[in-house]
Backbone and ligand atoms as CSV (ligand in chain L), in Angstrom:
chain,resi,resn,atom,element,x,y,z
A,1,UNK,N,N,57.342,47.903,31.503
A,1,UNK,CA,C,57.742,46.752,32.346
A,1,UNK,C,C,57.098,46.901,33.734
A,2,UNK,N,N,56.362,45.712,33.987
A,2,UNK,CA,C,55.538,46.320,35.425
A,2,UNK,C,C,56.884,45.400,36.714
A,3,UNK,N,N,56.725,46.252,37.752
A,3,UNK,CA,C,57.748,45.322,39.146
A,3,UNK,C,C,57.056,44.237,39.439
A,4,UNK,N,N,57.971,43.375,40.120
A,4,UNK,CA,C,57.690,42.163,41.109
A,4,UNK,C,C,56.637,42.378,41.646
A,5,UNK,N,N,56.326,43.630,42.429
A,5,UNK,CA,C,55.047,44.039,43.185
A,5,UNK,C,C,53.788,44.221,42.146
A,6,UNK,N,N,53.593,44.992,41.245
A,6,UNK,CA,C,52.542,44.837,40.474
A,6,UNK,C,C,52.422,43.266,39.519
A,7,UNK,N,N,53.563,42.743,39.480
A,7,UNK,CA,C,53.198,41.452,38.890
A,7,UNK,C,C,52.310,40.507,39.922
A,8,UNK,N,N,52.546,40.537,41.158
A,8,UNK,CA,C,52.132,40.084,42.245
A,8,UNK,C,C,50.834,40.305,42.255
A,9,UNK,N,N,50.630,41.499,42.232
A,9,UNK,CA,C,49.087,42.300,42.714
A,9,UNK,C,C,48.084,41.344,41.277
A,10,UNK,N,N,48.459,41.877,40.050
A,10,UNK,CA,C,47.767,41.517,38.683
A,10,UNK,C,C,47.603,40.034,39.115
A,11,UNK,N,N,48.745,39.017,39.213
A,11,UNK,CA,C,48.456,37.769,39.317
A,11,UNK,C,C,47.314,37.604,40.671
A,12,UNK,N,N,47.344,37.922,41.169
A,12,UNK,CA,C,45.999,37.518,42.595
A,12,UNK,C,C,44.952,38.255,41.886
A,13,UNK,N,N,45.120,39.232,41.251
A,13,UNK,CA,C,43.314,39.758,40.304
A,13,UNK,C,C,43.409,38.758,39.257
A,14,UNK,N,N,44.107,38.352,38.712
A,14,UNK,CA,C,44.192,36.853,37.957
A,14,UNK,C,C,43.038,35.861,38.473
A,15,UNK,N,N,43.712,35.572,39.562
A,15,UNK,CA,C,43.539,34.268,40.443
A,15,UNK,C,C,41.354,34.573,40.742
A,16,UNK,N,N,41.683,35.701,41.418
A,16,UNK,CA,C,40.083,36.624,41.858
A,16,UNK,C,C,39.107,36.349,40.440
A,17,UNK,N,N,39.765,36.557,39.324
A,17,UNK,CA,C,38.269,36.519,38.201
A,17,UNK,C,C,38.120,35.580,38.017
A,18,UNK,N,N,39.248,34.584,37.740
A,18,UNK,CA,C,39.423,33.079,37.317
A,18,UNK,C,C,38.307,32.638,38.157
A,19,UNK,N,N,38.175,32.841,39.921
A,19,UNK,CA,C,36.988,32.293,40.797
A,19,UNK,C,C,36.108,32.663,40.439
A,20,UNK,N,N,35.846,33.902,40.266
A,20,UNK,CA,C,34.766,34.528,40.019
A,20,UNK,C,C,33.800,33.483,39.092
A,21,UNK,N,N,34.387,33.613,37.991
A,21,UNK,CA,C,33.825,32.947,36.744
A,21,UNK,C,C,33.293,31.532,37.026
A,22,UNK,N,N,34.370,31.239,37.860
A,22,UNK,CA,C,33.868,29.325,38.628
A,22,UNK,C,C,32.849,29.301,39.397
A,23,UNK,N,N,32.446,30.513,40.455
A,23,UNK,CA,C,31.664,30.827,41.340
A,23,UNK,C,C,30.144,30.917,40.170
A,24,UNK,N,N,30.119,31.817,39.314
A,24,UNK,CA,C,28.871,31.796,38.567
A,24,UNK,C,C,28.770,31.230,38.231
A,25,UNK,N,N,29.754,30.196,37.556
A,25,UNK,CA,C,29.347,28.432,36.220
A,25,UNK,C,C,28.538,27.856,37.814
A,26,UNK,N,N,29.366,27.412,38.597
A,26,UNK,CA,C,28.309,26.962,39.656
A,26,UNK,C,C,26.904,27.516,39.882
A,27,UNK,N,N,26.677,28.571,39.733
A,27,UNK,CA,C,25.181,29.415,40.366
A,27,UNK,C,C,24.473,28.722,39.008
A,28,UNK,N,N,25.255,29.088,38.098
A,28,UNK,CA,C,24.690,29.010,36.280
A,28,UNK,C,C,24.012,27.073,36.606
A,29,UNK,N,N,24.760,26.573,36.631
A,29,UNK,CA,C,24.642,25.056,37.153
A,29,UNK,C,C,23.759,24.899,37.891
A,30,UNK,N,N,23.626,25.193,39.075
A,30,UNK,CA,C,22.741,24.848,39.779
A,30,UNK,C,C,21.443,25.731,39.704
A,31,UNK,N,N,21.276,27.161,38.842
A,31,UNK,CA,C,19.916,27.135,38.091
A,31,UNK,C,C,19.269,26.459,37.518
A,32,UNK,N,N,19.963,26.061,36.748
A,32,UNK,CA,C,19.852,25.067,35.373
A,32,UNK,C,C,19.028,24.395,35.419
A,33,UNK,N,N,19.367,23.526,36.758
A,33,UNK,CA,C,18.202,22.618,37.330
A,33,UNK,C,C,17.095,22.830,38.202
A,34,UNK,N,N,17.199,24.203,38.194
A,34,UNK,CA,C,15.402,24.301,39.224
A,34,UNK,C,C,14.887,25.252,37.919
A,35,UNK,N,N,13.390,24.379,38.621
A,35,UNK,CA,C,12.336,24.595,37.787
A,35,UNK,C,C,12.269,26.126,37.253
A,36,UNK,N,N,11.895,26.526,36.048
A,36,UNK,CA,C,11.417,27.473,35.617
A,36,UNK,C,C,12.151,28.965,35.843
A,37,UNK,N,N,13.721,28.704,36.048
A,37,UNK,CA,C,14.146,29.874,35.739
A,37,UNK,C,C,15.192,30.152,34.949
A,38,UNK,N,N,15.034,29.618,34.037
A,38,UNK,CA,C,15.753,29.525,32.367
A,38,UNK,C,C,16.785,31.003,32.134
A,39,UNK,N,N,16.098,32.162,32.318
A,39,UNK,CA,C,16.555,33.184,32.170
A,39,UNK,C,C,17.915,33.636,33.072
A,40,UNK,N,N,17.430,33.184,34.347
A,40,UNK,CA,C,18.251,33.644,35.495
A,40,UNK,C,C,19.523,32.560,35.551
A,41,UNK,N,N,19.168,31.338,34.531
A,41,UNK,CA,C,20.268,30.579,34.568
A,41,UNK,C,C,21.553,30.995,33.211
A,42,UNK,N,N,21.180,31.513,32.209
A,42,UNK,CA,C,21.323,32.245,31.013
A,42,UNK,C,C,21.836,33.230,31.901
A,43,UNK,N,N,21.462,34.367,32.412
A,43,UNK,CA,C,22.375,35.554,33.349
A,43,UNK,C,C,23.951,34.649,33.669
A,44,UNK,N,N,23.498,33.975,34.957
A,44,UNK,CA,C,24.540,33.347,35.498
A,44,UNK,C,C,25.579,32.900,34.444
A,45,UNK,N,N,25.199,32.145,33.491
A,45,UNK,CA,C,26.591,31.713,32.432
A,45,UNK,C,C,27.212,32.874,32.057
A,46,UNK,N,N,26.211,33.772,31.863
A,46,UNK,CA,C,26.972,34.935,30.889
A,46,UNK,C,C,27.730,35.528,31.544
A,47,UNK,N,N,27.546,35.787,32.714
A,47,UNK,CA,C,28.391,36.584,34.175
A,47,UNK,C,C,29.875,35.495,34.290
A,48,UNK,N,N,29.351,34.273,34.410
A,48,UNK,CA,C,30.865,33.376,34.361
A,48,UNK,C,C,31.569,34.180,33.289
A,49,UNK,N,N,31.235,33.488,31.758
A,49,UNK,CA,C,32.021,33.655,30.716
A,49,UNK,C,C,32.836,35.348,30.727
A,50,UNK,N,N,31.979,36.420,31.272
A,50,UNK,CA,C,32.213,37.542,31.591
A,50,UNK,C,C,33.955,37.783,32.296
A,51,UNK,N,N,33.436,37.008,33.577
A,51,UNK,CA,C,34.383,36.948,34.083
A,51,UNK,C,C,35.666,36.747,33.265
A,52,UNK,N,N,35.667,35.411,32.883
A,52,UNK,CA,C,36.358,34.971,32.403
A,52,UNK,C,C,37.204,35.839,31.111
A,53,UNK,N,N,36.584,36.296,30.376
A,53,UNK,CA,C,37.247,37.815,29.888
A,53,UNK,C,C,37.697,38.260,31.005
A,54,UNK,N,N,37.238,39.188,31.884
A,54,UNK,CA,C,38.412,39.982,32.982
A,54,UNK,C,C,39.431,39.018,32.975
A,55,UNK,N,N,39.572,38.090,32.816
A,55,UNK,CA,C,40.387,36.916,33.775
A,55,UNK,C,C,41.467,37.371,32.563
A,56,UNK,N,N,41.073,37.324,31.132
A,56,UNK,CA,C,41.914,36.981,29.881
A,56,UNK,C,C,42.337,38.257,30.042
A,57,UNK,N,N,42.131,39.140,29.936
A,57,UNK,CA,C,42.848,40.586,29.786
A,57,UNK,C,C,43.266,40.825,30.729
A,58,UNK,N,N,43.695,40.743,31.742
A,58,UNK,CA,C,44.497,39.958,32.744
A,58,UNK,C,C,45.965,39.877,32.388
A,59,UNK,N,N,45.752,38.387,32.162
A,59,UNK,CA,C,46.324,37.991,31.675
A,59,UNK,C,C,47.411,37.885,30.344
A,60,UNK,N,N,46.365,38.776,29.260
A,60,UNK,CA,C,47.538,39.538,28.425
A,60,UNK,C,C,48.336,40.820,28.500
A,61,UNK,N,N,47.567,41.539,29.806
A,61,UNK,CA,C,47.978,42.629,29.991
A,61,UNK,C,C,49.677,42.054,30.785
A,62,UNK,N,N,49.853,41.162,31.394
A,62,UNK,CA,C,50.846,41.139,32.617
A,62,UNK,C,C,51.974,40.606,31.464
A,63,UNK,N,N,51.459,39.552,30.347
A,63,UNK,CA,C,52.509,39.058,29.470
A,63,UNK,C,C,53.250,39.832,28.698
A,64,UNK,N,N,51.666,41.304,28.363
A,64,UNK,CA,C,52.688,41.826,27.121
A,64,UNK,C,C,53.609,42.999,27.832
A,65,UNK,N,N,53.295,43.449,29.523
A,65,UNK,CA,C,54.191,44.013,29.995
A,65,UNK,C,C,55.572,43.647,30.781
A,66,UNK,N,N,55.682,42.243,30.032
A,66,UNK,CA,C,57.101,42.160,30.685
A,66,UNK,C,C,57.293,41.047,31.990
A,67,UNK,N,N,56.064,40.861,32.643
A,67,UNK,CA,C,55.391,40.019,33.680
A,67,UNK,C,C,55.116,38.427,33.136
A,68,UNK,N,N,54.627,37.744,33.764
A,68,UNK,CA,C,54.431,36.184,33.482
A,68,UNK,C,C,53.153,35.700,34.110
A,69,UNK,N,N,52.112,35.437,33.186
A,69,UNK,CA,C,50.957,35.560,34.101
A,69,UNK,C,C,51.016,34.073,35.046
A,70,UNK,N,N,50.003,33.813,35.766
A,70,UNK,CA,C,50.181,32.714,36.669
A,70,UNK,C,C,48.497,32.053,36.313
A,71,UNK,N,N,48.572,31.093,35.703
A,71,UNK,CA,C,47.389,30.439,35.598
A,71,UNK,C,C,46.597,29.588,37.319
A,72,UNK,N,N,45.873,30.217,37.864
A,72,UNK,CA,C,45.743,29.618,39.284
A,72,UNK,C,C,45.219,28.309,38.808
A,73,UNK,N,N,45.477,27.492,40.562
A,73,UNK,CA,C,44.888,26.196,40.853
A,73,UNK,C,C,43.284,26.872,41.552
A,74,UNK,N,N,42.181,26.255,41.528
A,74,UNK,CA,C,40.811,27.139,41.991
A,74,UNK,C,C,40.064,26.228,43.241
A,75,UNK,N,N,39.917,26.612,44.094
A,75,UNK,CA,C,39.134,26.021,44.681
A,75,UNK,C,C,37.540,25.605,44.111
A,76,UNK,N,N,36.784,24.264,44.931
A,76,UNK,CA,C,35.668,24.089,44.358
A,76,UNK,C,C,34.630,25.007,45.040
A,77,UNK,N,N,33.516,25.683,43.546
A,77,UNK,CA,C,33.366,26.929,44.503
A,77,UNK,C,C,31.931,26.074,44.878
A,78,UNK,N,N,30.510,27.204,45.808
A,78,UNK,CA,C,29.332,26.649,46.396
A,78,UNK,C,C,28.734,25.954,45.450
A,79,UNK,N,N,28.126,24.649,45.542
A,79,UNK,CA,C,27.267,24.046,44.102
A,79,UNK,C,C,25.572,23.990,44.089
A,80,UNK,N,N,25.532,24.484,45.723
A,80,UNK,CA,C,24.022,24.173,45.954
A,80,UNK,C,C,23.498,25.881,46.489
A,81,UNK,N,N,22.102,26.408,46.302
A,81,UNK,CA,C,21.484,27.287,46.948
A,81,UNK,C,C,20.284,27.444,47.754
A,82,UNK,N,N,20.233,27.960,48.783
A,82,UNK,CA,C,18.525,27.749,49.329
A,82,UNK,C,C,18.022,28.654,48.670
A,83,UNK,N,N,18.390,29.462,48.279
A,83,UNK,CA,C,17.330,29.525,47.127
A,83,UNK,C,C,17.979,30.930,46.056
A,84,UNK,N,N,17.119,31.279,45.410
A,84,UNK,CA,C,17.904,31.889,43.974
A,84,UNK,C,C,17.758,33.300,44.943
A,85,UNK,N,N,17.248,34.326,45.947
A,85,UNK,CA,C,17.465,35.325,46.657
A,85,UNK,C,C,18.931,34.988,47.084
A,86,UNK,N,N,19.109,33.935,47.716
A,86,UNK,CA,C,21.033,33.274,48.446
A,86,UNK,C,C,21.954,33.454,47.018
A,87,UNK,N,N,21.796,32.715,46.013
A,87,UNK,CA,C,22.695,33.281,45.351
A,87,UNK,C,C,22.576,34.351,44.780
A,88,UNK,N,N,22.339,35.549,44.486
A,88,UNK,CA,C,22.343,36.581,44.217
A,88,UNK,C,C,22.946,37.529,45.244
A,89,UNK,N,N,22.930,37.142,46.354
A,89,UNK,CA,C,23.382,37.914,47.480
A,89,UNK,C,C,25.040,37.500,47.596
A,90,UNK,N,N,25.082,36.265,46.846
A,90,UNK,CA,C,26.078,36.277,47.281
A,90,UNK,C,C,27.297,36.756,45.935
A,91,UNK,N,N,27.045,36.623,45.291
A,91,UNK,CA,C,26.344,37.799,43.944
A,91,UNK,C,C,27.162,38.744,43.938
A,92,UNK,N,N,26.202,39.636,44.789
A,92,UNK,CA,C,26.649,41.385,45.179
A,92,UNK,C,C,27.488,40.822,46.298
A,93,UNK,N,N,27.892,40.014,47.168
A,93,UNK,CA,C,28.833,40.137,48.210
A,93,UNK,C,C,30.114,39.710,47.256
A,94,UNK,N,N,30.630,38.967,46.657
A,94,UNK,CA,C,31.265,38.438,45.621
A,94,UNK,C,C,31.912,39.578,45.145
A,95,UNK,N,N,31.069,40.490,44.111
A,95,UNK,CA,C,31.351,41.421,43.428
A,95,UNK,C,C,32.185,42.679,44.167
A,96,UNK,N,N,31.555,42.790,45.625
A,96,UNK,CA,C,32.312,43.944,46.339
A,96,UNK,C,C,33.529,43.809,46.649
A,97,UNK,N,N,33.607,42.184,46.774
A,97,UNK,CA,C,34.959,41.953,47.060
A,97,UNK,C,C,36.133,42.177,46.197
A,98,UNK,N,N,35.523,41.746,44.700
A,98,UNK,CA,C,36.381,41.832,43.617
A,98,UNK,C,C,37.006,43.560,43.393
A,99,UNK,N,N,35.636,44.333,43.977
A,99,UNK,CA,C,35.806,45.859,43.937
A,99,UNK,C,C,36.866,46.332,44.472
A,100,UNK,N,N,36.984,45.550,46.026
A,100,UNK,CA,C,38.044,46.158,46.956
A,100,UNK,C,C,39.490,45.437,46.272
A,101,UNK,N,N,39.580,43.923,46.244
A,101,UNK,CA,C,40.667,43.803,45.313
A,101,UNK,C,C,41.265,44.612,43.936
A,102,UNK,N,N,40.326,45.211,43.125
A,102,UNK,CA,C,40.765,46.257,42.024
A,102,UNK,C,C,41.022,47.038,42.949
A,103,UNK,N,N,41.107,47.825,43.598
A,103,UNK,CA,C,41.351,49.236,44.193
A,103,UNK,C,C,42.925,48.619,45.549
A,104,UNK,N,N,42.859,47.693,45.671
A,104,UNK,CA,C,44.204,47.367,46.485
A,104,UNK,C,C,45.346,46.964,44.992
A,105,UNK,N,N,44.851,47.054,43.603
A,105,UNK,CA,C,46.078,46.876,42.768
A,105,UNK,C,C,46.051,48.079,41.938
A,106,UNK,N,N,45.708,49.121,42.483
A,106,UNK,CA,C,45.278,50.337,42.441
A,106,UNK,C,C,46.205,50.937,43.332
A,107,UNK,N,N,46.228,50.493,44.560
A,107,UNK,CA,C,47.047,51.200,45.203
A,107,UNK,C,C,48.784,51.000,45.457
A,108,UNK,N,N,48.832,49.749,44.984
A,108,UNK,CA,C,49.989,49.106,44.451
A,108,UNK,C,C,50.584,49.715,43.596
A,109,UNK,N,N,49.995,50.035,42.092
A,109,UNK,CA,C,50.402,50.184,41.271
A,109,UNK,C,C,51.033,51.974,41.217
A,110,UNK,N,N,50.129,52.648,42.026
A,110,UNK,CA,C,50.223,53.951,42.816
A,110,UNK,C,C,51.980,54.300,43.455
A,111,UNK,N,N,52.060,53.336,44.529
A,111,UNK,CA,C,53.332,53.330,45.218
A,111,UNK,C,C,54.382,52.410,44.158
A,112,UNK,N,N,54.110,52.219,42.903
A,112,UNK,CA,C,55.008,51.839,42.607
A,112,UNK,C,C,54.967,52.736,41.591
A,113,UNK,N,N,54.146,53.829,41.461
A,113,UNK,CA,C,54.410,54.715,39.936
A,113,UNK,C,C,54.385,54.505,38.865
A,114,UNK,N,N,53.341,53.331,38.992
A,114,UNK,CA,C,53.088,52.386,37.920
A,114,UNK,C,C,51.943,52.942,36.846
A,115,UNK,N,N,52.170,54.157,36.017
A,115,UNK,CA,C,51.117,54.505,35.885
A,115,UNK,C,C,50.326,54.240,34.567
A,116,UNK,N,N,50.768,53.031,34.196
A,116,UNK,CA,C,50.227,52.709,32.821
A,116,UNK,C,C,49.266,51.464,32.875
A,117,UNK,N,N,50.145,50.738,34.467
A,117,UNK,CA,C,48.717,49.456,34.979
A,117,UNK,C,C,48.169,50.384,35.665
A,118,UNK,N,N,47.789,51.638,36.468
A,118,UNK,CA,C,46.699,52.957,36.841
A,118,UNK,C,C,46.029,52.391,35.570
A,119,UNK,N,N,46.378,53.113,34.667
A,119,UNK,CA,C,45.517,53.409,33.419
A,119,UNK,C,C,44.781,52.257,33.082
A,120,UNK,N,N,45.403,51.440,32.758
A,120,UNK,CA,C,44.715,49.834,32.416
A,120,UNK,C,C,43.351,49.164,33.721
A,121,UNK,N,N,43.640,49.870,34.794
A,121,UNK,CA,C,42.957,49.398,35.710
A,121,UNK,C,C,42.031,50.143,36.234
A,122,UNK,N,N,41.707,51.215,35.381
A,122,UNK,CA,C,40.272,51.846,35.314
A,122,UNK,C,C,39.292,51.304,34.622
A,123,UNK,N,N,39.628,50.500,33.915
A,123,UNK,CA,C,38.247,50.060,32.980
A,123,UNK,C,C,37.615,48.905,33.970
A,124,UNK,N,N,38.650,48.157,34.866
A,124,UNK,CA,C,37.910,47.504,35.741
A,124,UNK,C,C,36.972,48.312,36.745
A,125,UNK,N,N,37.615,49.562,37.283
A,125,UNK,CA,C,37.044,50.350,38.307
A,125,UNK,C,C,35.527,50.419,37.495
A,126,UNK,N,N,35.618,50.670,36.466
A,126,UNK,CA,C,34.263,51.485,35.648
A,126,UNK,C,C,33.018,50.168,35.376
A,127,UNK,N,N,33.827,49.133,35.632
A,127,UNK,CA,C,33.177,47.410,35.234
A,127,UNK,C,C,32.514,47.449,36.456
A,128,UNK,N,N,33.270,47.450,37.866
A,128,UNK,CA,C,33.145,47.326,39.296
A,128,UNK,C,C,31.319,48.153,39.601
A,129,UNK,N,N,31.775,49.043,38.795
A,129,UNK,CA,C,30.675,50.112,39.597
A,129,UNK,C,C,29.599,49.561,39.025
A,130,UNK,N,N,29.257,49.475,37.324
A,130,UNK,CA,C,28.284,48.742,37.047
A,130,UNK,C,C,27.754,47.186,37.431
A,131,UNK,N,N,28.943,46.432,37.784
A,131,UNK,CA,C,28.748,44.929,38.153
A,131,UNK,C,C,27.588,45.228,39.476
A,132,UNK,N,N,28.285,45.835,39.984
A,132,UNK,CA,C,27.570,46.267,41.892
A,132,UNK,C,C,26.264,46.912,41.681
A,133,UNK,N,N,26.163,47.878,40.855
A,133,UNK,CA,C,24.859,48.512,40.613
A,133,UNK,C,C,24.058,47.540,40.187
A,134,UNK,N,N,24.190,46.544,39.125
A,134,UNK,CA,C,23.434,45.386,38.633
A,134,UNK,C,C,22.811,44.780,39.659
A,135,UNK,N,N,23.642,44.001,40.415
A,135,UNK,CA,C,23.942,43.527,41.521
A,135,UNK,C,C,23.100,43.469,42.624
A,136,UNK,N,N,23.002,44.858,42.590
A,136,UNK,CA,C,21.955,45.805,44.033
A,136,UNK,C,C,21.064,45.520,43.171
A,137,UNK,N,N,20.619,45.778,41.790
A,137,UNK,CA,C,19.228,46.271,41.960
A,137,UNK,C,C,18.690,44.886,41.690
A,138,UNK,N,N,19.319,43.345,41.202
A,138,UNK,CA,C,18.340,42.241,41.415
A,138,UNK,C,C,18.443,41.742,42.394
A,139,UNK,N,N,19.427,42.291,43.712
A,139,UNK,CA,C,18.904,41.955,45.200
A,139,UNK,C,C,17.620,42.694,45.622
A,140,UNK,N,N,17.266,43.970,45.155
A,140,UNK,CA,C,16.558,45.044,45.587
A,140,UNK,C,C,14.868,44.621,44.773
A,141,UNK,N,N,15.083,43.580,43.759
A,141,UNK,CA,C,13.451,43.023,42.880
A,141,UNK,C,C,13.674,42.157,44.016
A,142,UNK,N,N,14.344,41.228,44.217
A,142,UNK,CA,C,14.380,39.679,44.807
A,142,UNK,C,C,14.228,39.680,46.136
A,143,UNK,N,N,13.963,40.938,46.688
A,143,UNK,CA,C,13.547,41.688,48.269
A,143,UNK,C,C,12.380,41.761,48.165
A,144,UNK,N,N,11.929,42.229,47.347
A,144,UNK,CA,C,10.614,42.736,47.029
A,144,UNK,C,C,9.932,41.843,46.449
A,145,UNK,N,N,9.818,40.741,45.714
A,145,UNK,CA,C,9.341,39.857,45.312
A,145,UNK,C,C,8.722,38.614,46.322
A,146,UNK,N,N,9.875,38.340,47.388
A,146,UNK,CA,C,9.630,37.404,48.172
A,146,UNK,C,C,9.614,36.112,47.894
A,147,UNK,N,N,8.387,35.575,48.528
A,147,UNK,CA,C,7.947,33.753,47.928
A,147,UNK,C,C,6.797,34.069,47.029
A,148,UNK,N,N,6.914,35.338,46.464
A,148,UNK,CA,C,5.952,35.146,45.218
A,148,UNK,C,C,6.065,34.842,44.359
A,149,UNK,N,N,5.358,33.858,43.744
A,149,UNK,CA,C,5.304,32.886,42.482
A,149,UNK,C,C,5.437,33.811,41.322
A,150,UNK,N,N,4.406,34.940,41.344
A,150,UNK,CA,C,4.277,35.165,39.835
A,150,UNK,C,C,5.019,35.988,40.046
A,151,UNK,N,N,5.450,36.877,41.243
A,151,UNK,CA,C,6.833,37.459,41.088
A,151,UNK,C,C,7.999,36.932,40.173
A,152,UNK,N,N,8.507,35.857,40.282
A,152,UNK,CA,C,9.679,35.355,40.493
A,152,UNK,C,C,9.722,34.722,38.788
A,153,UNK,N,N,8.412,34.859,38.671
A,153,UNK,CA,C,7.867,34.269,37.116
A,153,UNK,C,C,8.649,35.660,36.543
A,154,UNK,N,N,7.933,36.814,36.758
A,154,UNK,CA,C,8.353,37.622,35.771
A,154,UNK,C,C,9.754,38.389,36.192
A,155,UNK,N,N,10.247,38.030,37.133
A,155,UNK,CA,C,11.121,38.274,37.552
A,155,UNK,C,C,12.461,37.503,36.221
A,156,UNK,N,N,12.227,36.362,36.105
A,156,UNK,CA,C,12.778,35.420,35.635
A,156,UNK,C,C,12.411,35.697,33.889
A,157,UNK,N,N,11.463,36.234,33.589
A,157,UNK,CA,C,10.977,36.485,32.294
A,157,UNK,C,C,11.502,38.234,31.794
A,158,UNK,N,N,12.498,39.042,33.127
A,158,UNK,CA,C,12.666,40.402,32.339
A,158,UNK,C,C,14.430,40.178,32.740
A,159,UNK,N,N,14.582,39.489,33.611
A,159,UNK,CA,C,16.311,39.423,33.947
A,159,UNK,C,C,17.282,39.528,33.082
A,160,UNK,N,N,17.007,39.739,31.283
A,160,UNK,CA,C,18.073,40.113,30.647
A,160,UNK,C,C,18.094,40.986,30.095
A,161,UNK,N,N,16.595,41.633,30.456
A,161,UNK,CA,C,16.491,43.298,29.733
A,161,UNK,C,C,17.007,43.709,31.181
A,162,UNK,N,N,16.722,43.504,32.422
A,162,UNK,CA,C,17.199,44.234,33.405
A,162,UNK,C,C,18.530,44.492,33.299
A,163,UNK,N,N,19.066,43.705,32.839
A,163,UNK,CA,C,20.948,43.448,32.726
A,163,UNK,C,C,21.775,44.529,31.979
A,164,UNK,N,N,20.336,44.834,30.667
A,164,UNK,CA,C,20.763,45.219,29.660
A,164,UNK,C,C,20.404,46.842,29.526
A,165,UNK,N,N,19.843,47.138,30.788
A,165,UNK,CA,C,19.372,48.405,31.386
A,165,UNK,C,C,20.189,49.629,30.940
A,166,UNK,N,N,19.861,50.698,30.991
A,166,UNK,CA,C,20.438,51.864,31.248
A,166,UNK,C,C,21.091,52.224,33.026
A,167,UNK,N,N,22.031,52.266,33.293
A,167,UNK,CA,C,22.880,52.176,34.829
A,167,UNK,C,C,23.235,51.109,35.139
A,168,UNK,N,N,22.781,49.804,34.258
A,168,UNK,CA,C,23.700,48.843,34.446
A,168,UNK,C,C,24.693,48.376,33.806
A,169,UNK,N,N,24.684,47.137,33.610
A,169,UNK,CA,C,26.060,46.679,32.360
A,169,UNK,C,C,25.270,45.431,31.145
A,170,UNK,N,N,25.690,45.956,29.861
A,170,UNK,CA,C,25.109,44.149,29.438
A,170,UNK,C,C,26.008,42.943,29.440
A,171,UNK,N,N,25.288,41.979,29.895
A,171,UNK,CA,C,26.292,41.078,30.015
A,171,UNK,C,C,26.098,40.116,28.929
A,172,UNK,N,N,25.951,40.569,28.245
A,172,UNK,CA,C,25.896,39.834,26.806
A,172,UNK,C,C,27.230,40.275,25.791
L,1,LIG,FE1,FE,35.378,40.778,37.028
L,1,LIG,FE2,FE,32.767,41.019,38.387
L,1,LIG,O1,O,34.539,40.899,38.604
């Protein structure tokens, strides 16, 4: 049976992936429609739908412990980018945030001796680290690439083996 306080904490990491996932259908969306980066728009959905798992296990975790999950209302998230370097950055800024939110229901769950949502809430910690590592390293091509064309070509032509890397995560 988790407390009032960890039901609290779980429901706002609820609320956090649920955006999340809205935040990438948007990026996913507004790839979609610029020219020639098919791949990087394919990433973006898969990162939503991703989310959206965290969001579900979540969610069954809080029901089958006794808790009541809270389906959020979402704000509308960004729909436009200057350019595909902006969303990616915002990407990895996104993701850190979600990091520090796991680790504040981490520390919740801590002072409440909660040690079975501890347990349950390592597999996010272990998600966190790879999401961010991903994260960094197609801010760290998309630095280096610049306004180069054929950069951004093959940039756009390896983005799901990059995903699917060794130190990262697949998001497939
Ligand atoms: Fe589930 Fe990437 O936060």
């Amino acid at each position: 049976m988790i407390s009032k306080k960890v039901e609290a904490a779980l429901n706002e990491q609820i609320r956090i992936e649920a955006e999340s996932s809205q935040v990438y259908l948007a990026m996913a969306s507004w790839a979609e429609v610029q020219p020639g980066i098919d791949n990087v728009t394919a990433f973006f959905y898969q990162h939503s739908e991703e989310e959206r798992q965290h969001m579900l296990k979540l969610v069954h975790f809080v029901n089958e412990r006794g808790g009541v999950a809270k389906i959020p209302k979402l704000p509308e998230p960004q729909s436009t980018f200057p350019s595909i370097k902006s969303a990616f950055t915002s990407l990895l800024e996104h993701e850190i945030f979600v990091s520090q939110s796991i680790n504040n229901c981490i520390d919740i769950a801590l002072e409440e001796k909660d040690y079975a949502t501890h347990n349950f809430l390592q597999w996010y910690v272990a998600e966190q680290i790879e999401e961010e590592a991903l994260a960094r390293t197609m801010n760290d091509k998309l630095e280096l690439i610049g306004d180069d064309k054929s950069g951004m070509y093959m940039f756009d032509r390896d983005i799901l083996t990059i995903s699917m890397a060794p130190g990262t995560k697949p998001v497939v």
